[in-house]
Structure formats: C-alpha cells, structure tokens
C-alpha positions in Angstrom: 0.0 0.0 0.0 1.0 3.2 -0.6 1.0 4.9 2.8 3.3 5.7 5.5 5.2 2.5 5.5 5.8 2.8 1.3 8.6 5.6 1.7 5.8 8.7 1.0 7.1 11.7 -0.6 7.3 14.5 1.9 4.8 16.5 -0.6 4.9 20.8 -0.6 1.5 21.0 2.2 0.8 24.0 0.2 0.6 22.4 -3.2 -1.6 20.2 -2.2 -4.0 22.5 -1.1 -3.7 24.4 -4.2 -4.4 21.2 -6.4 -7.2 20.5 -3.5 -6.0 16.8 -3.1 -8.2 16.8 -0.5 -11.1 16.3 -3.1 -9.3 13.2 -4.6 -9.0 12.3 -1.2 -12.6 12.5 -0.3 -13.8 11.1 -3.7 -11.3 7.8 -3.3 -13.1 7.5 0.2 -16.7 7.7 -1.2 -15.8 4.2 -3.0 -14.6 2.3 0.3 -16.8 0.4 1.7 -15.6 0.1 5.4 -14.2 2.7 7.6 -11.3 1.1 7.5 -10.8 1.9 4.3 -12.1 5.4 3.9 -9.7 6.6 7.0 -6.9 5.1 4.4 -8.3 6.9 1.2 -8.5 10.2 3.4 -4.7 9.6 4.5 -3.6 8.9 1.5 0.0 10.2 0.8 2.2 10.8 -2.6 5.3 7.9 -2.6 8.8 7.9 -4.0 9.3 4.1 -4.1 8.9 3.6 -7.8 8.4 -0.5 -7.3 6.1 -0.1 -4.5 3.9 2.4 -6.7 4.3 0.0 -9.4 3.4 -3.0 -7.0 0.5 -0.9 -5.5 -1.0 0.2 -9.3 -0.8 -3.7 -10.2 -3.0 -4.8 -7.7 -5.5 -2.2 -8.6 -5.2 -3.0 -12.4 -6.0 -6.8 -11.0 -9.5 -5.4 -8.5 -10.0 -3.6 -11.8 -10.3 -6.9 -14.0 -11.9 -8.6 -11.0 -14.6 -6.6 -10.2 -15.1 -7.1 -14.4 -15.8 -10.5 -13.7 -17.4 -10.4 -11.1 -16.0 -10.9 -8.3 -16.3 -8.0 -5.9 -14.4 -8.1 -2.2 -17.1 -9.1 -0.1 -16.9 -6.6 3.0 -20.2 -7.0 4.5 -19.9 -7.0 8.3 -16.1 -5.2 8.0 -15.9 -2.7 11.0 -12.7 -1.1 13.1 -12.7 -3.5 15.7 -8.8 -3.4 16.0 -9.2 -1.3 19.7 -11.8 -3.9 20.8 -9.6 -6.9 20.1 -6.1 -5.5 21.8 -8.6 -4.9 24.9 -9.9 -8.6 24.7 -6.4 -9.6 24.8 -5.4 -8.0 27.7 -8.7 -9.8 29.2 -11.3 -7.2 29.6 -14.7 -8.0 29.6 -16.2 -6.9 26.2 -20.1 -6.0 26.0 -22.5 -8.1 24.4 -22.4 -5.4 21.8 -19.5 -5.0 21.0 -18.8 -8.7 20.4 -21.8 -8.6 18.2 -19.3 -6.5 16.2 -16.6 -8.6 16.7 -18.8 -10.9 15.4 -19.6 -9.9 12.5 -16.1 -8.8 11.5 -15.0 -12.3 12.3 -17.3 -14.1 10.0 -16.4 -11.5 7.0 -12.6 -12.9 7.3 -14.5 -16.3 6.9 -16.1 -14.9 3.7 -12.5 -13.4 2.8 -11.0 -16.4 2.6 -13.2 -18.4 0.9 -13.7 -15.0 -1.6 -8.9 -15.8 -2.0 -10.0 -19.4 -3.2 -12.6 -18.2 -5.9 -9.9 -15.7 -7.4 -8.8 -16.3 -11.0 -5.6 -18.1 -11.1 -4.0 -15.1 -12.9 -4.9 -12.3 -9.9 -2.0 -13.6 -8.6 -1.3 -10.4 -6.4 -4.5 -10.5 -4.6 -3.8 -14.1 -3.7 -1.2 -13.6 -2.7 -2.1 -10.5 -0.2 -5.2 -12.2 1.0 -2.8 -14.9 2.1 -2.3 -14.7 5.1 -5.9 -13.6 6.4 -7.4 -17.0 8.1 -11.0 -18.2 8.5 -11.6 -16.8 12.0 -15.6 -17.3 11.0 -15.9 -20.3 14.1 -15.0 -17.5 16.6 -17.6 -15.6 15.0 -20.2 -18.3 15.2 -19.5 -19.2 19.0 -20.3 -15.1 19.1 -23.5 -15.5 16.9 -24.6 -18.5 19.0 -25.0 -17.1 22.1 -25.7 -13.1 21.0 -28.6 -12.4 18.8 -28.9 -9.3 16.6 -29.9 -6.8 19.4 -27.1 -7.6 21.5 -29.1 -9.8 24.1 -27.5 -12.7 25.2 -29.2 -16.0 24.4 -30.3 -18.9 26.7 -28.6 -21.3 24.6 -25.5 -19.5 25.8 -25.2 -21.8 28.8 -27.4 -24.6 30.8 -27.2 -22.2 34.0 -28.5 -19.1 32.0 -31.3 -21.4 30.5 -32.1 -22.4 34.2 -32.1 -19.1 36.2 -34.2 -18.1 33.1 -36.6 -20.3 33.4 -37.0 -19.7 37.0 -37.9 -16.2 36.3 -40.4 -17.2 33.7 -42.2 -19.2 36.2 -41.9 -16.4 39.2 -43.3 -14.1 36.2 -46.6 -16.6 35.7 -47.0 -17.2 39.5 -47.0 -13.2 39.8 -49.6 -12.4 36.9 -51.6 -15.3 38.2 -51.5 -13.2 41.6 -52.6 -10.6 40.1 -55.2 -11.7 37.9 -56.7 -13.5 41.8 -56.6 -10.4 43.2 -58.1 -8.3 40.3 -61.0 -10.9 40.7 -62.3 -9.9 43.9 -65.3 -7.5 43.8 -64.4 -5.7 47.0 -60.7 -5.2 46.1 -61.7 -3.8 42.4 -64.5 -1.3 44.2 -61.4 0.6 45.6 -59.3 0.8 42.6 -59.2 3.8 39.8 -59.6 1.5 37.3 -60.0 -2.2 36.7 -56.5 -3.0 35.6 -53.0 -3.4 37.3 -49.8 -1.7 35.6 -45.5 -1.8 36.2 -43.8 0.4 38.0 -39.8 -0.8 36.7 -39.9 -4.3 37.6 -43.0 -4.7 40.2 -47.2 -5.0 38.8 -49.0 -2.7 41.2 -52.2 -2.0 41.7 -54.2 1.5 41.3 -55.7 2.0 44.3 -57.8 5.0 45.6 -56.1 7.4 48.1 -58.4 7.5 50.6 -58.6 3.2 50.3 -55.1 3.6 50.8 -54.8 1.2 54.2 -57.5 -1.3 53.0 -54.6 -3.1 51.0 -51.1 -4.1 52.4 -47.8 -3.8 50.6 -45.7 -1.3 48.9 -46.1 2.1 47.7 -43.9 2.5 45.1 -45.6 5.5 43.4 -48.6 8.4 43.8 -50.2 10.0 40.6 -50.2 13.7 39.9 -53.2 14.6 41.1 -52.4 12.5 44.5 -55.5 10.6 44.4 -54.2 7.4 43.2 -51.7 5.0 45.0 -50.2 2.5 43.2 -49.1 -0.8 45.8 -47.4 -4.0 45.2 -49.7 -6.2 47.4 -47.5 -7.7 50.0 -48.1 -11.6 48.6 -46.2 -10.1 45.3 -43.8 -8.2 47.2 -42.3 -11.7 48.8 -42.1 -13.2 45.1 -40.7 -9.5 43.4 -37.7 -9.9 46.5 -37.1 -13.6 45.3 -37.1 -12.1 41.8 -34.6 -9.7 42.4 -32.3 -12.7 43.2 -32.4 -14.8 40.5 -31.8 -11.6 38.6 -28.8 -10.9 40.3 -27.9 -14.7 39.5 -28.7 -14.2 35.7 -26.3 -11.0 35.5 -23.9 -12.8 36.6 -24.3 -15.6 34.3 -24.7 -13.4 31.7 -21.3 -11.4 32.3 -19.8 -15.3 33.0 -20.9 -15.7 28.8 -19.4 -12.3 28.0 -16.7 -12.9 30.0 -15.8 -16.8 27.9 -16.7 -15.0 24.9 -14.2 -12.1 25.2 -11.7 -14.4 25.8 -12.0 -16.4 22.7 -12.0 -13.1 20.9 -8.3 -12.9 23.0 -7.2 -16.0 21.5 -7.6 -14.6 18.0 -6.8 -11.1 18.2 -3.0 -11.0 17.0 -4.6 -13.0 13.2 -7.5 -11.1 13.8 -5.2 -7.6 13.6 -3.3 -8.6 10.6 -7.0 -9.4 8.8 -8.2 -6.1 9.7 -4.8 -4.6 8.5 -5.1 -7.0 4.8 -8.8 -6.0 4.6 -8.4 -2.0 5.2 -5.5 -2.2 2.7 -7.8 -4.7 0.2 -10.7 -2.0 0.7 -8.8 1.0 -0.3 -7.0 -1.0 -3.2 -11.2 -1.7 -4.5 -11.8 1.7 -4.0 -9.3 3.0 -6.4 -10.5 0.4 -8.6 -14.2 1.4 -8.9 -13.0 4.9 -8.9 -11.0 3.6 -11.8 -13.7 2.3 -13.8 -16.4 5.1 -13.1 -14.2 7.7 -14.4 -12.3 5.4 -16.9 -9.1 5.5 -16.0 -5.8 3.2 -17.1 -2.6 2.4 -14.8 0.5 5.3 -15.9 3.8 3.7 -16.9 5.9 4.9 -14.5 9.3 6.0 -15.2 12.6 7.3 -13.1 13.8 9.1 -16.3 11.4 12.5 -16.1 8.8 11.7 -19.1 5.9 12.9 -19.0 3.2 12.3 -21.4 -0.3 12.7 -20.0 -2.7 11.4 -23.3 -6.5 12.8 -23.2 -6.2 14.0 -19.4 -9.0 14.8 -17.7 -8.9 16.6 -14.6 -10.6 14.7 -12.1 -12.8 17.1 -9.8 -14.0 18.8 -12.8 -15.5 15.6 -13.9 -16.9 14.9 -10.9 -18.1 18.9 -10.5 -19.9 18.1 -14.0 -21.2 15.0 -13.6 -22.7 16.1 -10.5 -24.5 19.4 -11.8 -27.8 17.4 -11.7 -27.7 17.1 -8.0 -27.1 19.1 -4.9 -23.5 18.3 -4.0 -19.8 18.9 -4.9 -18.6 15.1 -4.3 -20.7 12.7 -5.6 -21.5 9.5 -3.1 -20.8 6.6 -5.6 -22.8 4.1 -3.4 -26.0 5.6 -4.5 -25.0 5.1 -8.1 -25.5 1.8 -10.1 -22.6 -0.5 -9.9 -20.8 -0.2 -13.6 -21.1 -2.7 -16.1 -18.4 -5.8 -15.7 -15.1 -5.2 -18.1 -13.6 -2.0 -18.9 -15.6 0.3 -21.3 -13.0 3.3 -22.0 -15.1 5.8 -23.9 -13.0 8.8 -25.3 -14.2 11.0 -22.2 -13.6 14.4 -22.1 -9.5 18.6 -18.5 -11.7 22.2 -19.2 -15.4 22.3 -19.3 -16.6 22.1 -23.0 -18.9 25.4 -23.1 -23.1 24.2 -23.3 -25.2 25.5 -25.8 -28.3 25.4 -23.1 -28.1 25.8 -19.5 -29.8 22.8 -19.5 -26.8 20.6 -21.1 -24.5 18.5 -19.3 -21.6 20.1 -19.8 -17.8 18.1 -20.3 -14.6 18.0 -19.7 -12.6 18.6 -22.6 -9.2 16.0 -22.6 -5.9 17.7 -23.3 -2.1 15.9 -23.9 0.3 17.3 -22.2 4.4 16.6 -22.1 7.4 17.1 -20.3 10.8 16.1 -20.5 10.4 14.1 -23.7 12.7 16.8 -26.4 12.1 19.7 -23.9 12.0 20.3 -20.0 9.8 23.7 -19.8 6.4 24.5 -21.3 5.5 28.1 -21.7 1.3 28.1 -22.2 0.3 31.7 -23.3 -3.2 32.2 -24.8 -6.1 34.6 -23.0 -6.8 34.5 -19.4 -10.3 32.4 -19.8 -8.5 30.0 -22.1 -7.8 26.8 -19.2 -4.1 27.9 -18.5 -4.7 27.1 -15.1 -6.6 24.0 -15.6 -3.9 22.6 -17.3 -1.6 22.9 -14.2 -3.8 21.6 -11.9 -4.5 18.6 -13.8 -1.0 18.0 -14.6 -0.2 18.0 -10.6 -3.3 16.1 -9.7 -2.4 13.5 -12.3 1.6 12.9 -11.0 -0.1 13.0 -7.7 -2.6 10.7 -8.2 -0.1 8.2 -9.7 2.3 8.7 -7.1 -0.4 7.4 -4.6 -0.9 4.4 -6.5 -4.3 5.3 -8.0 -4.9 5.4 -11.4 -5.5 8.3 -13.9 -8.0 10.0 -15.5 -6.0 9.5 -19.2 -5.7 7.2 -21.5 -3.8 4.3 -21.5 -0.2 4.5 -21.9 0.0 7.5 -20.6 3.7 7.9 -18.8 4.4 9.7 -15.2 7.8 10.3 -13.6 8.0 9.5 -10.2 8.8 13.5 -8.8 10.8 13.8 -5.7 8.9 17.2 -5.3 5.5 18.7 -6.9 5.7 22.5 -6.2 3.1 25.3 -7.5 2.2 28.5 -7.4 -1.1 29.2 -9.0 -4.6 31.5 -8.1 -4.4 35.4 -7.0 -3.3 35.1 -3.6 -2.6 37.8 -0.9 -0.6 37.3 2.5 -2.7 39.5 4.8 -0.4 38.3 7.3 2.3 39.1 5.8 0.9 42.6 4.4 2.0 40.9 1.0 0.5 42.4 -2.5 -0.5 39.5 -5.1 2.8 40.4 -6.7 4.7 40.4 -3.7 3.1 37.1 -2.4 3.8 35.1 -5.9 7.1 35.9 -5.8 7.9 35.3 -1.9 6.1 31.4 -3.4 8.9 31.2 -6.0 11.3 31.8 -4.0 10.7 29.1 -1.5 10.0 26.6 -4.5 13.4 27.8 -5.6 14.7 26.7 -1.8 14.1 23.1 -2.9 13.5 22.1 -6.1 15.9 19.7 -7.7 16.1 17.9 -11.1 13.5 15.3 -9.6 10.9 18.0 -8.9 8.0 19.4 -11.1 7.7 22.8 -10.8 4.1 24.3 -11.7 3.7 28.6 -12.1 0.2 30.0 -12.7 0.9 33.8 -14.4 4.5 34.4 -14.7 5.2 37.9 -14.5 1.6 39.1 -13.7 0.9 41.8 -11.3 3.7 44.3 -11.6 4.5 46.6 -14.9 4.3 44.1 -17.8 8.3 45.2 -19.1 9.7 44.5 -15.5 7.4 41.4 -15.3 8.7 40.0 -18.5 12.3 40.4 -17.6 11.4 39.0 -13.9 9.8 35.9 -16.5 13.1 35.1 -18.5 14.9 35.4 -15.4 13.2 32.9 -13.2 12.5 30.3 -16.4 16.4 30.6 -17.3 16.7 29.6 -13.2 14.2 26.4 -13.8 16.4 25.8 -16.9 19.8 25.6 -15.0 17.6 23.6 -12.0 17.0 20.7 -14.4 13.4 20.4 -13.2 10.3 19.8 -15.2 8.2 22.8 -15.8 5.0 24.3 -17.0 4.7 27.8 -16.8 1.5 29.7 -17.8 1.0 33.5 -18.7 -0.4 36.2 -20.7 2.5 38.3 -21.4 3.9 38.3 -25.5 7.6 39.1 -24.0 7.4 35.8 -23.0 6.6 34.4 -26.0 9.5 34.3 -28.0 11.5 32.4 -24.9 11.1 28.8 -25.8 12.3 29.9 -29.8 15.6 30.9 -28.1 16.3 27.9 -25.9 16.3 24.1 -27.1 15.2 22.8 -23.4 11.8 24.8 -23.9 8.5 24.7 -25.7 5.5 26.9 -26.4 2.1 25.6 -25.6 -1.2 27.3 -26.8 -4.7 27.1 -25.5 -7.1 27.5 -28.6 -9.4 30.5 -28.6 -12.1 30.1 -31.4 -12.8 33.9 -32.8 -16.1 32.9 -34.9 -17.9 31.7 -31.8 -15.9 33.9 -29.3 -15.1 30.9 -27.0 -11.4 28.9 -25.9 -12.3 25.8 -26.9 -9.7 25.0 -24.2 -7.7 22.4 -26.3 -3.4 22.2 -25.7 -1.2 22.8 -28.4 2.4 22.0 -28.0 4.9 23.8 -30.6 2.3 26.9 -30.6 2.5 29.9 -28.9 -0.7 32.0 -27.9 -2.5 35.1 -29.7 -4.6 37.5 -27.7 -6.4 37.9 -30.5 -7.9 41.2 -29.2 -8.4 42.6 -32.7 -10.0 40.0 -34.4 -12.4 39.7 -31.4 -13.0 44.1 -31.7 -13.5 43.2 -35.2 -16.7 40.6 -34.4 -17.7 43.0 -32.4 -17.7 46.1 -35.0 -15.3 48.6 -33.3 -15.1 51.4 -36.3 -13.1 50.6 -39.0 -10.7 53.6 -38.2 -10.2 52.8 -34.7 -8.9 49.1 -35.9 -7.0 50.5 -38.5 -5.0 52.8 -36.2 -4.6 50.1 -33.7 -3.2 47.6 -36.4 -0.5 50.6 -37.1 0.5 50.5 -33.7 1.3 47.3 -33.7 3.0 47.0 -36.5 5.6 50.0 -35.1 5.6 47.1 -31.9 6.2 44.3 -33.3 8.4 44.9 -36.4 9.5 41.2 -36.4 6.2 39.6 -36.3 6.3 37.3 -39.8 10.2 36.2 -38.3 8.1 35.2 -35.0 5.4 33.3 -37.3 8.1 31.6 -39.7 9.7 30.5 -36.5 6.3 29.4 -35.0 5.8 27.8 -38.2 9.4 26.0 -38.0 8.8 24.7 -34.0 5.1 23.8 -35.3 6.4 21.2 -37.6 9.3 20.0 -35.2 6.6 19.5 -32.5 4.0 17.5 -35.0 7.5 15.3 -36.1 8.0 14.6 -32.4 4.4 13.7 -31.8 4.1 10.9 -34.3 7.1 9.6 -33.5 6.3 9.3 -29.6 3.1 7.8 -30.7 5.3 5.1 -32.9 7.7 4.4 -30.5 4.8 4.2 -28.0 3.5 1.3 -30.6 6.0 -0.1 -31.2 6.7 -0.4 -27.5 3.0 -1.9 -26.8 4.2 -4.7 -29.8 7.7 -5.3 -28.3 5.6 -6.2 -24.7 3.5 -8.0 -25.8 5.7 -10.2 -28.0 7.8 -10.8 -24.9 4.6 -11.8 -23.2 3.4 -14.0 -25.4 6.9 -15.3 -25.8 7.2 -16.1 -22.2 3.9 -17.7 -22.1 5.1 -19.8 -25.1 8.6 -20.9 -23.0 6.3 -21.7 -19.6 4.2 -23.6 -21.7 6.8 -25.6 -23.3 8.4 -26.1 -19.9 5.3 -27.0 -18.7 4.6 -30.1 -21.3 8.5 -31.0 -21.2 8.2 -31.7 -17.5 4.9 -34.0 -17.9 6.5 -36.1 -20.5 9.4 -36.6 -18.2 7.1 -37.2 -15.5 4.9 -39.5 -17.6 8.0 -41.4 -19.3 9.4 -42.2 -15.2 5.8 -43.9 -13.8 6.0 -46.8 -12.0 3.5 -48.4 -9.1 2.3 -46.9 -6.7 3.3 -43.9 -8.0 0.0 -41.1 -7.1 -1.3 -39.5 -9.7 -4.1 -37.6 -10.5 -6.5 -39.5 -13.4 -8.3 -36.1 -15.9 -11.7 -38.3 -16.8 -12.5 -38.6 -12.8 -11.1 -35.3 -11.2 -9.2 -38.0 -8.6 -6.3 -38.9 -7.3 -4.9 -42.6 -8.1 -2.3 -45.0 -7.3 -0.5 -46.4 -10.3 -1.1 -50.3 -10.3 1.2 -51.2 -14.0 3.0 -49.2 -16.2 2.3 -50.5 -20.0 5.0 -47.8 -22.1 4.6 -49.9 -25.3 0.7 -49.2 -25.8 1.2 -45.9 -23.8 -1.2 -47.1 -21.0 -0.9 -47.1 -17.7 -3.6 -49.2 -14.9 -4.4 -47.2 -12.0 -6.3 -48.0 -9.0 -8.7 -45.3 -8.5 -11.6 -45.7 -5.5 -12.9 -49.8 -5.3 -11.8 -50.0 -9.0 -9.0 -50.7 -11.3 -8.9 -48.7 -14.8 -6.4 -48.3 -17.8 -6.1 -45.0 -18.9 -3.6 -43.1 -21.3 -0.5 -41.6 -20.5 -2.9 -38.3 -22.1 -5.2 -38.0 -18.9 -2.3 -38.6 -16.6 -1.4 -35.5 -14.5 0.9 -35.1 -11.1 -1.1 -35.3 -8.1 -1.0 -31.9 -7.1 
C-alpha cells in the first residue's frame, strides 16, 4: 500500500491544497466500503518508491479486471474492531455489543477467505495479499450462538443461564396469576381507579384510591399527579418480586460469566485477527481506487525514473466529478447511490476544461488535453487569454503525478507515462498574505522563491501567471529570469501566462517549448484544447473586429502594432518551424509508443510460449518415469490414483482409482497436485 510504511514523498502541504487533493482524497473514500478503508483513502499520501507504486498500481489493475468478472471483495460486516480486540487480549470484559461487532467482523474474514480461493488463477497479487488472512468465521459463530442481533444474550449460551431463566419465567406466571386472583375480587376492584394493574420498573402494582389507601397491604412505590391514586405492590407479590430480584442478580452474573468466555475467545484470536483487519483495510482501499477507476475510466501510468511525461487525453478529475454532479445538490458525488458499472472496462474517449453548453440545460464536459514534459524539452510556456484553461492545465498536470504517485490510477488514456517526482511545487490562483501585508505580486514571488529553496532535477515545478501583477516590461524580464533559473535547475516545468515578451522564450532555448490554448474567434469561445509547438495570440483585434469597433479605430490600432512588433512574420516563420518539429515529435512518440506496446507484448506472449513448453516438457518426463504406486491424478474422474502397472509400449498405464481398477492413457495422466 502506498501509505506511510511505502517511503511517502514529503509533498509541498501548500501544493496540495492548491491542487485541492483533499477532493481526490474524499472522492477515493466515497468508493470504500468500510471505515477502514475510507480513514486510508482520506490519508492517502504521494510515494517515491517507484516499485512499490508500481506494486500498489498492479494490484488495482488486477481489482479492476476482478470486479469485471465479477468478483467484488465481499466486505459486508467489516468494522474497526482493532481497539476492541487488543482490549480482549489483555482480558477485559467486552459488552454483548461489541462482540456482536466482533462478530460480525469475524465471519467477513471467513467470507475473505473463501472469496482468495474463488480468485482467478492469474490475480495472482490478490492471492497472494489475501494470504495470510485465516477463517476466523468459528470464533464468530461461538459469538453468533450465544448473541442475537440486538445484542441480548441467548439462553442457549449456557445450561445455568437457561435455568435461572426459566425460574424467572415461572416467578413471572406465578406473579400475573396473583394478580389476575386479586383483580378478581369484587371488594378489592371497588377501591381501585380503574380495573387494571400496571409496572412500576420491575413490580405489577395496583391503582388504588387514596383514601382506600390502608384497605390493602404492601408497597407504595408511586402516587399519581393529582395524589388521588396510589399505586401498591400487594405484600403476597412483594415476597415473590424480592425472590425475583435474586435470580436476577444470579442471571447478571451468568450473563457477564458468557461475556466474560466470549471475550476471551476473541483474546485467542486477536494477533490474526489484527493482521485481517490490516489485509482488509488495505484490500478495501485497493477496490476503492478500482471502482474509482472504472467510473471515471481510468488506465494504470507507466511509470518511469527518467522524467517523461506524457499525460494522453487527461481529464482533470474534480472537474469531472463537478460536472457529472450538476444534476444534484453536492460537490462530491457518493458513488454508493449510483449503479454498480457494467463488468469489463468500457473506455469511452471521455472528455481537462469544461466544453462550453449551448443550453443551460446541457451537461456540460470536460474537454481531454495531452500534455508533455521532458520528452525533447523540459519547460512549457502556455500563453493564450486569461479564460483559455491555463490554469486548468496545471492543476490537472499536478493532480495527475499525484494521483499516480499514490498508486491510483488516472484520468487519461492508456499509456500515458508519469515520472516519479521527488517534489511537486506550485504557485497558481491570486493570492494575498494579509499576514504578511503581502500584494498578489509580492506574495507570488515570496512562493517562488521558496520553491526555488528546494527544487531539484526530480521536482516538477508548476507557475500560474508568470510575471503578472507588476508593470508588464519588468514582469517579463522578472519571466526570462526565473524560467532561465528552472532551466539551469534541471526540473520539469509548466509555466503559464499572458504576457507576449514571454513568447519568443522557448524559440531561443532548445530545453523549452511553447504551448497554446485554442481561442475560437467565430464563436468567441477557448475551446480549451493544448497545443504544444504553438504559442498564444490574444487575438484582441480580431475579437473588436466581431464585435464592430469602427473601422478607423482598428486600422490605427493595427498601425501601432505594426511600429511594436516589427519582427512579427520572423516570430510566425519561427512558430511555423517549432510547429512542424513538434507535429515530427508527436508521431514519432506515438510510434515508438506502438512499437513499445508490440515489443511487450511479443515478450509476453513469448514467455507464455517458454512456460508452456516447460510446462509439457516436465509431464512427459514425469509421464515417461511412472512406476506403481506412484499417485497421480486421473483427468476423466477429477481424482487422485495409485499407479497399479505401467504399460510404455501401448502408452497405458492401470491405475487404482476408488474400489476400481482402470487403464487410462498416458494423455489424462497428470501429477497429483
């Protein structure tokens, strides 16, 4: 698991709570099924181990296929009884509740076990982490046996119980046969309120008239509000109540002996029963991130120590959820009240920016972007206007690496490849330190400077803005001066903003690339798409011209930016140039990607083919070398045998299987186990 124990990355706090992880956090949970599970989900922590990520993302990719087929964890009666166990152990008396819990947490590691046998043969990872949890389930039945469902503790529990019981039930009749007597007699029911006895706690009484008060001995236990009713335990019933009192002392304590017997059992099995609970908790957080997988559509990243990063149609995750949830009330959907997805893996091309709606009524979409790093260039400069998804594209670049880093799957499609980052640092959003009596300016820039206190080449530095806040000339110079620091870092970067200065950086330095976010002019909307190799227009005069400025107004402000930007068809034949490059680069990531995919798979099948082989050589060895009473196991009857004659000219051998004998080819002839 990817926790505390798996080497976690000590992640930037603030980062986090800029990406709000928290939200992945509390979306993961939403899929656990126990509490055990959701206090993981909500613990969750980034990891640097690259095997254990890799370990951890396995066994999600195998819940992933096996809740495909069918074959769902089954967690009913899972609950945190970890505190109640260590306290049986130490011998304390557990309540009949509480062992009711125990109970029931005890017969799921039953239905855990028995749930490791029915795995497919090739979820080898779950096997093999189910393991060790044993079927505890007899524990829970001694529980069940003497606790019903409401926590009251059964006759059947023990002979003495059953007696002292039954003692009291007969008290109980001899009492209401009293009663009914006495209730008999026309003089006694002349002095009563009203015809009928009632309880006070544990004693019948009878309603008698105040001022009749003396005309029947026994005990007052109560008066009525008005005073003018006594209610008396007749003294014959008063003997029997005292005797009743005793034998329900004696039941308590045969009660607490049962509770007592009980807890220790539980005792007995608390040190398995604690390394259950700590498989199961794990298992239920590993089945959350797989349904969380397969509701969003997610694939496993390929992992890499190397600093690629190619994130292929990525969505950002809390946006999808904030969509899909538009039709209800809340932010974070509750998948449990949603219909459990169809088995196998349906991965529709989902839309990381909302897709504009033409109606308020539409369901609006996320819109998938690609996005990569470190694969022909280490920085990414995204320019393009301010409502264009800039910032969108960071935070679902950070969630991403984060989310992978946690062992979790990603919103992107398969193949998609994440380095493992010692550090995830950003700066994004308008942010002001009233504590510090920082501007905006003044607090981005106190940010970078810490992120410059401890990034390294294994970090992944996010910057929402570069340059903003302060007079645009300084601010671009600021810009080139802090992207030629990431640059001599050696860090992966993505650094948005809005200022053309900044535009021309990547053209000048082989370790950068431009990124554009599209802005359609005809409809007046970003349609939030990434292009890499592109930089960003603001496109302000083509937008004044949709919206009819006067003609002499444009004209003079195309003049003044001609005198601006003398060099503005170099810029485009450059743009042009870096365009191509990028599109070359592309298709061949996507080729070696394939050819990759080919290579694996070849190996796979390859080594399948070599087991295989192994597999028949060692049965023809094993079949060539029978003799008697050799064991074998005999295909037609599912049995073991014992070889009786070996026949190796007619390929035949005789085995005794059950009360008979029977000659069967060498073909149905398999090892015993």
């Amino acid at each position: 698991m990817v926790t505390a124990e798996a080497d976690p990355a000590i992640m930037d706090a603030h980062t986090l709570e800029l990406l709000q992880f928290d939200k992945v956090r509390d979306l993961l949970a939403g899929y656990a099924a126990s509490s055990l599970g959701r206090d993981l989900a909500r613990a969750i922590e980034p990891a640097t181990d690259v095997e254990a990520i890799r370990r951890e993302l396995a066994l999600v990719s195998e819940m992933v296929t096996a809740l495909g087929l069918g074959q769902a964890p089954p967690f009913s009666g899972l609950h945190d009884v970890r505190l109640l166990a260590r306290r049986a152990a130490i011998g304390t008396m557990l309540t009949a509740d509480q062992l009711l819990e125990i109970g029931e947490t005890l017969a799921c590691t039953g239905a855990m076990y028995r749930y490791r046998m029915r795995l497919a043969e090739h979820l080898a990872g779950l096997i093999d982490l189910l393991a060790g949890v044993e079927d505890l389930g007899t524990v829970g039945k001694s529980i069940g046996g003497c606790i019903d469902g409401r926590g009251h503790v059964l006759d059947m529990a023990s002979r003495d119980l059953a007696a002292v019981r039954q003692k009291l039930f007969d008290l109980d009749e001899k009492v209401k046969s009293e009663i009914k007597r006495l209730l008999r007699d026309p003089e006694l029911r002349r002095i009563l309120s009203y015809p009928n006895a009632t309880v006070s706690g544990d004693h019948y009484v009878l309603p008698v008239a105040a001022n009749h008060r003396h005309k029947v001995p026994g005990v007052v236990h109560r008066v009525s509000g008005t005073g003018e009713t006594v209610f008396i335990e007749p003294a014959g019933i008063a003997n029997l109540s005292a005797e009743r009192v005793t034998l329900k002392a004696e039941e308590d304590r045969e009660v607490k002996r049962v509770l007592r017997r009980l807890s220790g059992e539980v005792g007995r099995v608390a040190k398995p029963l604690a390394y259950a609970l700590d498989v199961m908790a794990k298992l239920d957080l590993i089945t959350a991130k797989a349904r969380y997988s397969r509701d969003y559509s997610m694939w496993a990243p390929d992992l890499n120590t190397d600093g690629r990063l190619w994130l292929r149609t990525a969505r950002h995750p809390i946006l999808e959820n904030l969509f899909r949830g538009e039709t209800g009330k809340s932010e974070i959907r509750n998948p449990k009240s949603e219909p459990t997805p169809e088995p196998g893996r349906e991965r529709p091309t989902a839309p990381a920016q909302p897709e504009p709606a033409n109606t308020k009524h539409q369901t609006r979409k996320v819109v998938p972007i690609d996005i990569r790093l470190g694969v022909g260039f280490n920085l990414l400069v995204i320019t393009g206007p301010n409502t264009g998804g800039k910032t969108v594209t960071l935070k679902t670049t950070g969630l991403l690496c984060l989310m992978a880093q946690c062992g979790m799957h990603i919103p992107a499609a398969e193949g998609s490849l994440v380095p493992v980052f010692k550090h995830i640092l950003a700066d994004i959003g308008d942010e002001q330190s009233l504590e510090q009596s920082l501007s905006t300016f003044s607090s981005h820039i106190s940010r970078i400077a810490s992120i410059f206190d401890v990034a390294d080449p294994d970090s992944l530095v996010l910057l929402d803005e570069l340059g903003a806040g302060t007079d645009p000339t300084e601010g671009a110079a600021l810009g080139r001066a802090i992207l030629d620091q990431l640059d001599k870092v050696g860090c992966r970067a993505i650094v948005t903003t809005h200022l053309g200065d900044l535009k021309t950086y990547a053209l000048n330095n082989d370790r950068a690339e431009n990124g554009a976010v599209e802005f359609d002019v005809e409809t007046m909307r970003p349609t939030y798409r990434l292009q890499i190799g592109q930089f960003g227009m603001s496109n302000a005069l083509k937008i004044a011209r949709r919206l009819r400025l006067p003609k002499e107004l444009l004209k003079k402000a195309h003049k003044y930016l001609k005198r601006r930007k003398g060099k503005t068809g170099e810029l485009a034949r450059l743009q042009e140039l870096r365009q191509d490059a990028e599109k070359a680069r592309a298709d061949a990531l996507v080729a070696q990607h394939a050819a990759t995919r080919e290579k694996e798979e070849f190996e796979r099948k390859r080594t399948e083919l070599d087991r295989e082989a192994e597999r028949l050589t060692a049965l023809r060895e094993m079949r060539a070398g029978l003799k008697p009473n050799d064991v074998v196991k005999v295909a037609r009857f599912d049995r073991t045998g014992k070889v009786v004659r070996v026949d190796a000219r007619k390929q035949t051998v005789i085995v005794s299987v059950g009360l008979g004998q029977w000659e069967v080819p060498y073909e149905e002839i398999f090892p015993a186990d």
